[in-house]
N, C-alpha and C positions, 0 to 999 in steps of 0.2 A: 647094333642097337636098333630093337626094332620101337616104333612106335605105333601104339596100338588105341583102336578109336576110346579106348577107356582112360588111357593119357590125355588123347583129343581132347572129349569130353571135361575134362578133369581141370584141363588147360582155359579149355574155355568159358569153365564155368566159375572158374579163380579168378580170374579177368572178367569175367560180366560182372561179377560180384564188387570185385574191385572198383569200377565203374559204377556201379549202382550205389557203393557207399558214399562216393566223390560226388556224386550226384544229388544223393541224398541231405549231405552235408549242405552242398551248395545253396540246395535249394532251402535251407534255415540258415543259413549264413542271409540269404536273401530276405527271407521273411523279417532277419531283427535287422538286416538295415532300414527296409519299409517301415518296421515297426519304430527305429530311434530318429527314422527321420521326420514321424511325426508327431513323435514327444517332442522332440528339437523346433519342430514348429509351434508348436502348440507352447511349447514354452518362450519362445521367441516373440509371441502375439502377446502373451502375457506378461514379459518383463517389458515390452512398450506398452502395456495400459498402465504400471505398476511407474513406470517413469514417468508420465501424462500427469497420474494421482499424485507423485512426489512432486513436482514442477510447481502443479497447482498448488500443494500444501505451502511451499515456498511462497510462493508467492504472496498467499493466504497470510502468511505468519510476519512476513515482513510487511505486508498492508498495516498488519494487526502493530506491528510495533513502532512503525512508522506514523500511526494516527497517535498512539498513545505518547509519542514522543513530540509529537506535534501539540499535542494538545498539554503539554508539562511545559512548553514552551509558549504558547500562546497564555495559558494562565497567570505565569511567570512575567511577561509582560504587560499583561492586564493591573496583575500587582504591583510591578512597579512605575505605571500609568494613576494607577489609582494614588499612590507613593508622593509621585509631582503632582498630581491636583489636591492634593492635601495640603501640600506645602507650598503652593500658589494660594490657592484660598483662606489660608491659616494668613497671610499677609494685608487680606483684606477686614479679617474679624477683628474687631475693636477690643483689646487685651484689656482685662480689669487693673487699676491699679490703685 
């Protein structure tokens, strides 16, 4: 079996190719992790602004229900203040008879 430089050739140009595909490859294998590692950031910067905004809305909303319940309560009391001064001063008024 002889081997002749056109096998050579032949051999080595199956193998550089081979290589150059793997290489090729790699290097966009490369490019989309760069590329998801900085959707993955950029997304990550964004779901903690996005949880700051929730927090706050929280907070916002139980402020908000926490005054309005306060103040159903404070009313409620005033009512029934005003309830007993009625009925303290009604013992003072001189009933017609």
């Amino acid at each position: 079996m002889e081997i002749t430089a056109a096998v050579v050739v032949t051999v080595v140009l199956a193998i550089g190719g081979w290589i150059w595909r793997l290489a090729t490859r790699l290097a966009k294998a490369e490019a989309r992790t760069t590329a998801a590692e900085v959707l993955a950031s950029a997304a990550s910067v964004k779901a903690s602004g996005l949880e700051k905004d929730l927090a706050a809305h929280r907070e916002h909303v139980a402020a908000e229900y926490l005054s309005k319940d306060s103040m159903k309560e404070i009313t409620a009391a005033i009512n029934r203040l005003g309830d007993r001064l009625d009925g303290f001063f009604l013992q003072f008024v001189k009933r017609p008879e």
